[in-house]
C-alpha positions as CSV (number, residue, x, y, z in Angstrom):
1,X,85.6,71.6,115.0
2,X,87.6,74.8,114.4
3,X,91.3,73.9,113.6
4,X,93.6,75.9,116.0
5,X,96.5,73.8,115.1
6,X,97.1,75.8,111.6
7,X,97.2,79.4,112.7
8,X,99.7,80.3,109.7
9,X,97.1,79.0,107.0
10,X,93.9,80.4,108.5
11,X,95.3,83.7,108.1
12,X,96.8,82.9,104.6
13,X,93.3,82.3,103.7
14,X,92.4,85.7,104.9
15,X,95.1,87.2,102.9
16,X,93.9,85.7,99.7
17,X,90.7,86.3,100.4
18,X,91.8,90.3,100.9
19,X,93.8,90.2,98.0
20,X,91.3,89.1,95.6
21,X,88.6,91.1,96.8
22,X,91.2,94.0,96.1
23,X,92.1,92.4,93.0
24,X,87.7,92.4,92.1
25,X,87.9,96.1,93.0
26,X,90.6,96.8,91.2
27,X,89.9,95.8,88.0
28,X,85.6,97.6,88.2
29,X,88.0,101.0,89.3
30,X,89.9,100.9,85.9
31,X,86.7,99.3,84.5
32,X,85.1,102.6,85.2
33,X,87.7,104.7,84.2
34,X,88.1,103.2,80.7
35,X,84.1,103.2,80.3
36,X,84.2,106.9,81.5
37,X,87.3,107.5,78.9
38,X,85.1,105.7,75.4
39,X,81.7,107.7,76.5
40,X,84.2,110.9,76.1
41,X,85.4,109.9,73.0
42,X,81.8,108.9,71.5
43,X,80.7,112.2,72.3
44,X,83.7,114.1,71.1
45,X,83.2,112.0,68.0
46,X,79.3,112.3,67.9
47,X,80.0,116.1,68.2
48,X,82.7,116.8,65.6
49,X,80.8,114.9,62.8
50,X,77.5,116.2,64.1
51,X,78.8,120.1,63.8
52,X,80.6,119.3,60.7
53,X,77.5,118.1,58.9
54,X,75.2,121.1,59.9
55,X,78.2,123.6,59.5
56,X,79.3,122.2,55.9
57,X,76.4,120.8,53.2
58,X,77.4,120.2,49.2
59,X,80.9,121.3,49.9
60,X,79.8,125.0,51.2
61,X,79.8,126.9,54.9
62,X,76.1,127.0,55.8
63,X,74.9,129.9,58.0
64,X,76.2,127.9,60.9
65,X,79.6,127.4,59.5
66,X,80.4,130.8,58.6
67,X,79.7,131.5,62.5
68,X,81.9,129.0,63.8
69,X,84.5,128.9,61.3
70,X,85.1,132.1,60.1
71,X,83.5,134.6,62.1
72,X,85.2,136.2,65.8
73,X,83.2,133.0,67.8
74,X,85.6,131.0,66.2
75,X,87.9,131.7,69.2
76,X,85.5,130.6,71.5
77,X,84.6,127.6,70.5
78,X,88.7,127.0,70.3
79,X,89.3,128.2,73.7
80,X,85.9,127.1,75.5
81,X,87.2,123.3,75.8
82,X,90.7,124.9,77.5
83,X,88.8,126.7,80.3
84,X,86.3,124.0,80.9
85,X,88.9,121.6,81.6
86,X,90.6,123.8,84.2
87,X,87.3,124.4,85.8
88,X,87.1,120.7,86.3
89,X,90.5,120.2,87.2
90,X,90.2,122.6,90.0
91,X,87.2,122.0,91.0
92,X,86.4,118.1,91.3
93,X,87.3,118.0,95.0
94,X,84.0,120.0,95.5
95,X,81.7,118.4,93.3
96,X,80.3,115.8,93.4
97,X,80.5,113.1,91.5
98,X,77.4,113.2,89.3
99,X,78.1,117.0,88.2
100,X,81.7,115.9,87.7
101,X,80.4,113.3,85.1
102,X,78.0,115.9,83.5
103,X,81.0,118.5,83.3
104,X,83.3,116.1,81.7
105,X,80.8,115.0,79.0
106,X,80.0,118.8,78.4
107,X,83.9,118.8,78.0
108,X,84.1,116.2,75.8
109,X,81.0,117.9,73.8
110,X,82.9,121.0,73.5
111,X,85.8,119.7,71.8
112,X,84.4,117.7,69.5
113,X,82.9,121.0,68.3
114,X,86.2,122.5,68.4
115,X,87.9,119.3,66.5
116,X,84.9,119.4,63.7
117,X,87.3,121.6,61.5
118,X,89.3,118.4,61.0
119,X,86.9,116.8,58.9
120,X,87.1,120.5,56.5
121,X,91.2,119.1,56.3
122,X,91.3,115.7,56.3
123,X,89.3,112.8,54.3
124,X,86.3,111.4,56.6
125,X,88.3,107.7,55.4
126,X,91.9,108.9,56.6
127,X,90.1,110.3,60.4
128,X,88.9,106.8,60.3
129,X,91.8,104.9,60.0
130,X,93.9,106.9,61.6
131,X,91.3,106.4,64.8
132,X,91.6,103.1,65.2
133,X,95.2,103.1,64.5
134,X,95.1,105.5,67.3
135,X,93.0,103.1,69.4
136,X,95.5,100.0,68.9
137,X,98.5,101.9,70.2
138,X,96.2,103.2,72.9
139,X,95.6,99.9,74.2
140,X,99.0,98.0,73.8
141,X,100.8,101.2,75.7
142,X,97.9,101.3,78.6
143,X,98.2,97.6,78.8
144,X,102.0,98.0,79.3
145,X,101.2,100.4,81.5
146,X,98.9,98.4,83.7
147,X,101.1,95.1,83.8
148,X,104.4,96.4,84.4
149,X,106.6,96.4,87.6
150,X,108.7,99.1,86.4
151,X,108.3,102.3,88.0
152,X,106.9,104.9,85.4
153,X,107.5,108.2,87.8
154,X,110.9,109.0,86.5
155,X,110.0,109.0,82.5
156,X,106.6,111.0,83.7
157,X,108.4,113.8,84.6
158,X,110.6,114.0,81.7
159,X,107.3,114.0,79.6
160,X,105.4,116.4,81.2
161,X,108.6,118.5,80.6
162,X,108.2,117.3,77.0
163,X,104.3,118.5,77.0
164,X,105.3,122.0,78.0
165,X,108.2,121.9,74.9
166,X,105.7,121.0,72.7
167,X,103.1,123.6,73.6
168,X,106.1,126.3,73.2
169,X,107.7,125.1,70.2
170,X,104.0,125.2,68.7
171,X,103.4,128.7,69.6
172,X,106.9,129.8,68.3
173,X,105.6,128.1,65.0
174,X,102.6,130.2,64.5
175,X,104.9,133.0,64.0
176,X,107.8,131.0,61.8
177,X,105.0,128.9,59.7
178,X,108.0,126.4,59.3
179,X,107.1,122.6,57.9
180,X,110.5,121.0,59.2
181,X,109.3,122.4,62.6
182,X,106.2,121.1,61.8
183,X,107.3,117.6,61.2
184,X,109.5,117.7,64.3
185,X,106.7,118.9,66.2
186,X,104.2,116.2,65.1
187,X,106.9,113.2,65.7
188,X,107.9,114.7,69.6
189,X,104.5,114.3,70.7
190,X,103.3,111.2,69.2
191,X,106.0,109.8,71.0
192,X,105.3,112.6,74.0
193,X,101.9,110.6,74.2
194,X,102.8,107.4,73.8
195,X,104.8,107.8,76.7
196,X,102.2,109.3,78.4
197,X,99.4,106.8,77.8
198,X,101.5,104.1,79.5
199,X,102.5,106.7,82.6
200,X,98.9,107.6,83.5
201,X,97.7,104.3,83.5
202,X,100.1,103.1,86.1
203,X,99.6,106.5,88.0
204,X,95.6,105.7,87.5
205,X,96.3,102.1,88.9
206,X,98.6,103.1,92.0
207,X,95.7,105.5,93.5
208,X,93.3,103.0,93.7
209,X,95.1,101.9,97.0
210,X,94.5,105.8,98.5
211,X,90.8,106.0,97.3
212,X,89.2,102.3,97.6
213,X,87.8,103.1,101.1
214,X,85.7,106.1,99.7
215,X,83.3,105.6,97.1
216,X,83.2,109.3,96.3
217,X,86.8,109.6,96.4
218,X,86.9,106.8,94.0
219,X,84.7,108.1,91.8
220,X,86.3,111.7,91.7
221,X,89.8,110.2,90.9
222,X,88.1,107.7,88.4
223,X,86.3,110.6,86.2
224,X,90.0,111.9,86.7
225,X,91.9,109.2,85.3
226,X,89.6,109.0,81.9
227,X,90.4,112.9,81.6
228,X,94.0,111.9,81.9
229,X,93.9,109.0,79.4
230,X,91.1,111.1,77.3
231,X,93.8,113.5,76.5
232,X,96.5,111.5,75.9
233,X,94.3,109.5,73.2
234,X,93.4,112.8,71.6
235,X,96.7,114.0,71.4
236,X,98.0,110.9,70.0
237,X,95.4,111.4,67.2
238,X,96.2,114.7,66.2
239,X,99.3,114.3,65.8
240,X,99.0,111.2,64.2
241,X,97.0,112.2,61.8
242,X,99.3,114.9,60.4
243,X,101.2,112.0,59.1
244,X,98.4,109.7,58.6
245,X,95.4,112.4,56.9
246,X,94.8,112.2,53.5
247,X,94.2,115.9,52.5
248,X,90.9,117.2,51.0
């Protein structure tokens, strides 16, 4: 027989029920995202070390490395990664999501090409250790991110401020070639990123209540959200490693 005389805890059941299945689908969004954010990475990482090896052999430029390293196409494959990821940023709303996957791993691709001078700078050991010293702060500031009830919005702002300080201090340094300015610049953004990491993960979280009723939405904001935390990893690293990199 149905029970009519418990109105109040047929409809909690409900709730729960609604809440964990929002819970379920919570957890495979960021799932996705994070899966979507380590393919990036293996790429980028497959990339750099792949270019380095064909571009470098017994310590010398091969043919391939004079090209990329020290001939005008230099440029490009430095500024190639910067345009494709404004194409996808303004773009995404009208692709879909399959051909928003491809362009981000041709993204990813692209810088690691870029980033393959790092291994002409730094020890192979020292990029190692300073990645997965990368990848533990990563995860303790996401997971902070994730878990926390305090609202990120207002130290977002400030950072993104902090972003734009960063890429003109850098610019003015090109011209002073100072290593104090250096130092300072390296130490802002770590921290700059940091912040970040833990920002864009709550941001990521909070728009899975706006998308979860579209699965192409979803999927758009998804590919998004590993761009997001993509870059803030990256950035971490590099920086990171200018205090970390042992020096060839």
């Amino acid at each position: 027989m149905a029970d009519y005389r418990n109105p109040a805890g047929r409809f909690g059941t409900t709730a729960s029920r609604t809440d964990a299945d929002i819970d379920q689908g919570l957890r495979s969004y960021m799932l996705r995202v994070y899966n979507y954010m380590a393919i990036a990475l293996a790429l980028t990482g497959v990339a750099a070390l792949g270019t380095f090896s064909l571009a470098v052999q017994d310590g010398q430029l091969t043919q391939l490395g004079v090209v990329l390293y020290t001939s005008p196409l230099k440029w490009v494959v430095m500024l190639a990664p910067l345009a494709m990821v404004f194409f996808l940023s303004f773009r995404i709303n009208s692709m879909s999501v399959g051909a928003a996957q491809l362009a981000f791993w041709v993204y990813s691709g692209m810088v690691g090409i870029s980033l393959s001078t790092i291994f002409l700078v730094y020890t192979q050991q020292s990029i190692t250790q300073t990645f997965f010293v990368t990848a533990a702060a990563f995860g303790a500031l996401s997971l902070y991110g994730y878990t926390t009830k305090r609202d990120l919005s207002a130290m977002g702002s400030f950072l993104i401020m902090g972003v734009f300080g960063l890429i003109i201090a850098s610019l003015v340094n090109l011209f002073l070639q100072s290593s104090a300015l250096q130092f300072a610049i390296s130490a802002i953004g770590v921290l700059v990123f940091a912040g970040l990491t833990a920002y864009d993960t709550q941001k990521i979280k909070s728009m899975y209540d706006y998308v979860a009723h579209d699965e192409t939405m979803m999927g758009r904001t998804a590919i998004m959200g590993a761009l997001s935390l993509y870059l803030d990893f990256l950035n971490m690293f590099l920086f990171l490693l200018q205090f970390l990199g042992n020096r060839n």
